[in-house]
C-alpha positions in Angstrom: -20.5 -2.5 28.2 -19.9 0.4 25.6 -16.2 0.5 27.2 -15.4 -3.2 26.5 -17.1 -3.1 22.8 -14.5 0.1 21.7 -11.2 -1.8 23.4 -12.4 -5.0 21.7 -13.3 -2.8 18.5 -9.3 -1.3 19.0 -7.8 -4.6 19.3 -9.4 -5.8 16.1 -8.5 -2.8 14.3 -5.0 -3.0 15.3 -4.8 -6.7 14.7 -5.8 -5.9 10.8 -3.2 -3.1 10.6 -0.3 -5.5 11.8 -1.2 -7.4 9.0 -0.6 -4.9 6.4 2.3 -3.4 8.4 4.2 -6.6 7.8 3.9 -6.6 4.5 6.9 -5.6 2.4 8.2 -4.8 -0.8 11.3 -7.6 -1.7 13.1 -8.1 -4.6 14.7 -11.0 -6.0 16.9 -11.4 -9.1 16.2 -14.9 -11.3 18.3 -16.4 -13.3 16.7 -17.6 -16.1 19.0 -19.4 -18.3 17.1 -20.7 -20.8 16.1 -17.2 -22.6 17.5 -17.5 -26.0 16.5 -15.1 -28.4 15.0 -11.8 -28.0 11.5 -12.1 -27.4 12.1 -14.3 -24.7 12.3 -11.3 -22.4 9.2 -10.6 -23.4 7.6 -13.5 -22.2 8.8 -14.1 -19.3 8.4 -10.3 -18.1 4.5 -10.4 -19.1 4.5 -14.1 -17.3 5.5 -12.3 -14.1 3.5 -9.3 -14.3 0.7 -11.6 -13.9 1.6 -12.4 -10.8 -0.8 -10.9 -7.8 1.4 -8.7 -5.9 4.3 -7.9 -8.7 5.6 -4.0 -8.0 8.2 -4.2 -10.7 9.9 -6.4 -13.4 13.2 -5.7 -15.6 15.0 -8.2 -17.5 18.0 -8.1 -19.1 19.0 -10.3 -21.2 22.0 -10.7 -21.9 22.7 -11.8 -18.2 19.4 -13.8 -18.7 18.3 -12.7 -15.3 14.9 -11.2 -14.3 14.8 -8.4 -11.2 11.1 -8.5 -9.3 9.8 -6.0 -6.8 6.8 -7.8 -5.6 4.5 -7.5 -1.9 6.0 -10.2 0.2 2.4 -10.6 1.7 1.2 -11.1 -1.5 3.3 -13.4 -3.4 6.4 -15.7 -2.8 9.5 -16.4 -4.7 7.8 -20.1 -5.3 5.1 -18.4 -6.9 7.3 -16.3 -9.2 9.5 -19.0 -9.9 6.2 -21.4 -11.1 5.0 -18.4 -13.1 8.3 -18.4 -15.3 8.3 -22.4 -15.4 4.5 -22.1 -16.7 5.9 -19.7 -19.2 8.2 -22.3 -20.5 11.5 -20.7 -18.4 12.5 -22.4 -15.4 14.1 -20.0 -13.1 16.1 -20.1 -9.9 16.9 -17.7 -7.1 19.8 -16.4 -7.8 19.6 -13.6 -5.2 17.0 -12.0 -2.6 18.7 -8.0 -2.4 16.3 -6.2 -0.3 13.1 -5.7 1.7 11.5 -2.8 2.6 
């Protein structure tokens, strides 16, 4: 009986590790087109810090684009994407460089 309870008590343990093992850091680049003036940056970067699961944020710009490091297991590019359209910038993918 003992014997069963620890292999049942390893399989859930590993189960919640996979999890978390599949979890990875992505970044995406935004284009955010309709940041005009300079505080607009500012906005948008705080709008996407809020998001659960956001590593990282720099925005340049004069490219009006927005680089995110967030926990793929946390967030989405959706979610990101809403968060800078609730700010008042629509955004769109404009490319998803790397996970980790």
């Amino acid at each position: 009986m003992f014997k069963r309870f620890l292999t049942f008590g390893a399989a859930l343990f590993l189960l919640g590790l996979s999890g978390s093992a599949l979890a990875a850091a992505e970044t995406v680049t935004l284009s955010v087109p309709s940041m005009y003036c300079s505080a607009c940056p500012i906005t948008v970067k705080k709008a996407l810090q809020r998001v659960d699961g956001v590593e990282k944020v720099a925005i340049t710009f004069e490219s009006k684009e927005a680089v995110v490091t967030f926990d793929n297991a946390k967030t989405t590019v959706a979610k990101l994407r809403d968060a800078t359209a609730n700010a008042g910038f629509p955004s769109l993918l404009k490319e998803q460089a790397s996970r980790s």
